[in-house]
N, C-alpha and C positions, 0 to 999 in steps of 0.2 A: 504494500500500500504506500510508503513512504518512498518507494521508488519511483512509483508513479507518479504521485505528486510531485517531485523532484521533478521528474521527467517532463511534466508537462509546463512547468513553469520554463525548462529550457524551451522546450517548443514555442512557447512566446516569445522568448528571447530571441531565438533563429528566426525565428518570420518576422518579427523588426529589424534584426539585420537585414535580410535579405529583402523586404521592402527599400530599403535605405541604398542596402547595393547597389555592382553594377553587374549585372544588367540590369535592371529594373522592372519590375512585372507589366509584361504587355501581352495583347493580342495575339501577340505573332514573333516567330522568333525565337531567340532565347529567351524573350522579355515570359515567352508565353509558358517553357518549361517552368519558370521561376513561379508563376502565380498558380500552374495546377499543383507545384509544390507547397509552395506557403496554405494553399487550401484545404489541401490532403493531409498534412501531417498534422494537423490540430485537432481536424476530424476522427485521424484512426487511431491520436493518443486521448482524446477524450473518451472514444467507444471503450479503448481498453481500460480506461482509470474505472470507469464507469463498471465497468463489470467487474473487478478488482475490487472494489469499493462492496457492489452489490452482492461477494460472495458468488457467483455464478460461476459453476464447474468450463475450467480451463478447455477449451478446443480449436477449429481450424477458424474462428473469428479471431480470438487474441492471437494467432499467427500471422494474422492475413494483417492485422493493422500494427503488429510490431515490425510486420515487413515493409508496408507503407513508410512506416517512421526510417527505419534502417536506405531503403531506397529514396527518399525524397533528401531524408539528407546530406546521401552521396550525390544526388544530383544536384545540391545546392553545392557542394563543395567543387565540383565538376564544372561547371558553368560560371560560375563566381571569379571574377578577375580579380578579386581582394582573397586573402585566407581565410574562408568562411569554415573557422574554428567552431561556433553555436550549430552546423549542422551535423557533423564529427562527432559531437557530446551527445546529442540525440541520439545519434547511430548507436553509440556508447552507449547510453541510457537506455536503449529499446533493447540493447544483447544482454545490460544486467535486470531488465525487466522479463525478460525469458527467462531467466533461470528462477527468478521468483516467482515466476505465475504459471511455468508450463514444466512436466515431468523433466527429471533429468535427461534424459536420452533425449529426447524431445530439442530441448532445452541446449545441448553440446551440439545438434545437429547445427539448428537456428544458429548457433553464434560463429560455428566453422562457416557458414555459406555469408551470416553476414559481416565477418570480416573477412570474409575474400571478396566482396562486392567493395567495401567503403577501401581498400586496400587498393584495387584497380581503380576507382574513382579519384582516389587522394592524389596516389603516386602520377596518373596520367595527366592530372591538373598541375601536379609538382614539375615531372616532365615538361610539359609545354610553358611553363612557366620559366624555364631552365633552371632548375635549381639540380646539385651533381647526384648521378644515380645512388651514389654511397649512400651520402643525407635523405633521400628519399626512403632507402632500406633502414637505414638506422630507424625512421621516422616511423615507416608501418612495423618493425618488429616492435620497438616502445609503444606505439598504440594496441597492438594485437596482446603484448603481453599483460597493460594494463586491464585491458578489456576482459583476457582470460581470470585475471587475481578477482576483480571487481565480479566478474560470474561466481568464481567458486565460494563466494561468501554466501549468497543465497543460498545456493545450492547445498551450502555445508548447513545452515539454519533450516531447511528444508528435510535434510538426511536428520540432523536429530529432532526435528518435531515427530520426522516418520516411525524411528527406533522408539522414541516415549512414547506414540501411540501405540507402538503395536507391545510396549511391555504393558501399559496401560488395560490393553484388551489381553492380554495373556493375563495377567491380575484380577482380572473381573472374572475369566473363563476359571483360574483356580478357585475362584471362592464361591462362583458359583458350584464348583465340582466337590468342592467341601460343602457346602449346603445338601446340595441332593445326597450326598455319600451323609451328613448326621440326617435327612429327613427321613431315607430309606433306611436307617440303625434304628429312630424313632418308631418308624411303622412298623419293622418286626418285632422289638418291644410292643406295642401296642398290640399288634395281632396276638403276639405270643397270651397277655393279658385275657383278651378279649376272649380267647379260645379256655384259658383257665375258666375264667369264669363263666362263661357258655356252660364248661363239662362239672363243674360243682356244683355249683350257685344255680345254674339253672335245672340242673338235674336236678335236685333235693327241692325246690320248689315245683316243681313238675311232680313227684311223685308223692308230695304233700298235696297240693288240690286232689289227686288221683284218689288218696285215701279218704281226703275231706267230701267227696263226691261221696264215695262208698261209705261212710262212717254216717252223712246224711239222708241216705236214702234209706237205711235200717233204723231210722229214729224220727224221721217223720210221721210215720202213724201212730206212733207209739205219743211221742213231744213235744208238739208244733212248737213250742216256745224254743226247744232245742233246738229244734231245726231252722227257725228264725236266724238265732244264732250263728249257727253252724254258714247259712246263708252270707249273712256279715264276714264270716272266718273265710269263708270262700272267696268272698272276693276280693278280700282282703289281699291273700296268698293271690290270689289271680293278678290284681295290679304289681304285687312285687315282682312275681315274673315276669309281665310285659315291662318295671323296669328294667328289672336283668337285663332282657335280652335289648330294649332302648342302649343302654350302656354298653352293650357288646354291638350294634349296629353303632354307634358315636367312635367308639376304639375303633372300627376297623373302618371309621371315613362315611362310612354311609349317611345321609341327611337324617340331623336330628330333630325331633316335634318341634314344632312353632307355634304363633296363632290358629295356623288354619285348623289343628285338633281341639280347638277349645271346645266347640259344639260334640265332639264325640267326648271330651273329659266331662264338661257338664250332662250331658244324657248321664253317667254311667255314673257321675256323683249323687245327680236325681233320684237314679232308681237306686241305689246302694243308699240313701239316708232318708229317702222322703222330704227333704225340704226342695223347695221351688225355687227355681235360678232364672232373671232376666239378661241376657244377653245385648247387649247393643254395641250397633260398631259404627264409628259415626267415620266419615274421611273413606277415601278408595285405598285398598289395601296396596302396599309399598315393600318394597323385594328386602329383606332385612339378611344382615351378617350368619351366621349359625351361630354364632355365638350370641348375638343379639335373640333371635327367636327362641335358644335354650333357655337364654333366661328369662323370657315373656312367659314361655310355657311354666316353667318348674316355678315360677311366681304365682299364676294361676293356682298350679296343683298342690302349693305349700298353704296358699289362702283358704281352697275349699276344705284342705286337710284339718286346719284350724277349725271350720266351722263347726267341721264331722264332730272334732275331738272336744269342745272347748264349749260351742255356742245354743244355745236352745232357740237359735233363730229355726224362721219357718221362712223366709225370703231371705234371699241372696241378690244383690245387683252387679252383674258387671258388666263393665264400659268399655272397649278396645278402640282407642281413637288415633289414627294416623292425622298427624300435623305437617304444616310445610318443613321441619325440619327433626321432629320428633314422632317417636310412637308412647302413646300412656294407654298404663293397662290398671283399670284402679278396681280392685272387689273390695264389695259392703254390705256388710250384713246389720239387720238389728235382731241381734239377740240376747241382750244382756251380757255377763260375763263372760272372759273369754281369758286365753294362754299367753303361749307364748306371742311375742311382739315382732317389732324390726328394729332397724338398724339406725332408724333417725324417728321420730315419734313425730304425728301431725301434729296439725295447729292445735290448740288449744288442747294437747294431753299435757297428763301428770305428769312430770320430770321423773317422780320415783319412779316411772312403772319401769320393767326390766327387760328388755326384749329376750327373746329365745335365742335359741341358737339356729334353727333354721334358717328364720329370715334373716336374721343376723349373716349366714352367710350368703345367701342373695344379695343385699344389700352391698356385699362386698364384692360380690360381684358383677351390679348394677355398677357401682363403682370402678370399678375394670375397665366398663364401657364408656365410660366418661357419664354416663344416668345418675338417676337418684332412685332409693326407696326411701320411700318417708308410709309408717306405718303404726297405727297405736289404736285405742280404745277412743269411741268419739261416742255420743250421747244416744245411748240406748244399745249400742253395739260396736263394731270394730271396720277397721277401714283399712286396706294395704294397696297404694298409690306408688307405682315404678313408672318410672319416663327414661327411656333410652334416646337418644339421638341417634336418627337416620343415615345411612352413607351421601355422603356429598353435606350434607344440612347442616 
């Protein structure tokens, strides 16, 4: 970039010279070479600053107008009855703007062909000028040589931006290959887990309802308050199983519960305790984290759990509301006394009360998500309000 610039300030320079020169730009003539030059070269070193500038991938345009530059002026220096030294520097300036703007090879070609043009252009003007063949060769080897030092400095700042990127992208390629190699350790731990617990956990809860089935159908006639019971026992061991096995689908990746189960958690809370739950979801549903919808869900099922355990409510409310930047899931019961609590207490509860430990660890990991649970005893019964923040929101 800084060469270009450079470079294009000579280009004003040289075309006021050679306005001023002799010949003088004319119609016709030599007057006439002088003026398609002065034209041309300010043209094809603005196209190129211009795209230098704009970042635009190097090709057969920044050739075409660093050839412009390099050609126009050896032909000011050719034609020029005075030493038109400002069209030289150009020529100079356009071969070390090749090595900054176009690949090396590229780059070495350009500047061997354009100091063999500005070489025959000098020397021949030098020639007809009479100045002695020696001086002329001393004159284009010190030009040629300068021209080559003044390339290999781009060209050297070019070679180590290229080596730092490409250690740069070797760097990025090992830590990516260190991620995948701890992510792929992580998921055979996790399978390995998942599969434990599949073959115990789920097994001995498998063949506990098995027996609870069997142990209730031979004390049903005989019971019914037994077998009420036993009903409650059933399904009790029935939900720990489907969490078992939730928790061995989450270990081995698979998508875990979110909102869209609430309507099947509340159906089965309904029929498992008899009290009545109002559902409403105000907002259009919004695509959430897994880790965001685990903890919508197990908020929900920590809440109704409380109710089961704790409330002699006979209605239940709860609200699922997607916001422009948030999701709030709030359950509410009124039914008198109640348990365990949360993690932050609403508005207007006791400071003494103590939260539990369940929602206690919700809370903390509402908190994880950057949310809040705020949750406690409100007038006539109990409230538990989690807000997560949205992706993008």
């Amino acid at each position: 970039m800084l060469v270009a610039l450079v470079g294009l300030a000579m280009v004003v320079a040289t075309v006021a010279t050679a306005v001023l020169d002799d010949p003088a730009p004319a119609s016709s003539g030599p007057g006439l070479v002088v003026l398609v030059a002065i034209v041309a070269m300010p043209v094809a070193w603005i196209l190129m600053t211009w795209r230098s500038l704009a970042d635009v991938e190097p090709g057969p345009v920044d050739i075409a107008a660093l050839a412009v530059a390099v050609l126009t002026g050896s032909v000011l220096r050719l034609v020029s009855a005075a030493d038109n030294a400002p069209g030289l520097i150009v020529a100079w300036f356009a071969i070390v703007a090749a090595g900054a703007r176009l690949r090396v090879r590229t780059a070495l070609a350009f500047a061997v062909a354009a100091l063999a043009v500005v070489d025959v252009a000098a020397g021949w003007r030098s020639a007809v000028d009479g100045e002695p063949p020696l001086q002329i060769l001393i004159l284009a080897v010190t030009y040629d040589l300068a021209a080559l030092f003044t390339l290999a400095l781009p060209l050297a700042v070019r070679a180590y931006l290229l080596r730092r990127q490409d250690a740069e992208s070797l760097v990025a390629q090992l830590e990516s290959a260190g991620e995948a190699k701890s992510q792929a350790a992580a998921l055979r731990e996790r399978s390995t887990i998942a599969r434990d617990l599949h073959d115990a956990l789920g097994h001995s809860l498998t063949v506990l309802t098995l027996r609870l089935d069997a142990v209730r159908a031979r004390v049903r006639r005989r019971d019914p308050q037994v077998a009420a019971e036993l009903d409650e026992v059933r399904r009790l061991a029935g939900q720990g199983l489907e969490d078992a096995r939730q928790a061995v689908r989450t270990l081995r990746s698979m998508p875990p519960p979110g909102p869209d189960r609430l309507v099947a958690m509340i159906d089965d809370f309904q029929h498992g305790t008899g009290i009545g739950v109002r559902l409403q979801v105000d907002g259009a549903s919004r695509e959430l984290s897994a880790d965001a919808a685990l903890a919508l869900y197990r908020a929900a099922q920590e809440a109704l759990t409380n109710v089961a355990r704790h409330s002699a409510a006979t209605q239940v409310d709860v609200l699922l509301r997607y916001g422009e930047g948030d999701v709030r899931l709030v359950v509410q019961d009124r039914g008198g006394d109640v348990g365990p609590g949360s993690a932050a207490p609403a508005a207007g509860v006791d400071e003494r009360w103590t939260p539990g430990a369940g929602l206690r660890g919700l809370g903390d990991r509402a908190h994880e998500l950057g949310g809040e649970l705020r949750a406690g005893p409100i007038p006539g019964g109990f409230r538990v309000d989690v807000t997560l923040p949205l992706p993008g929101g």
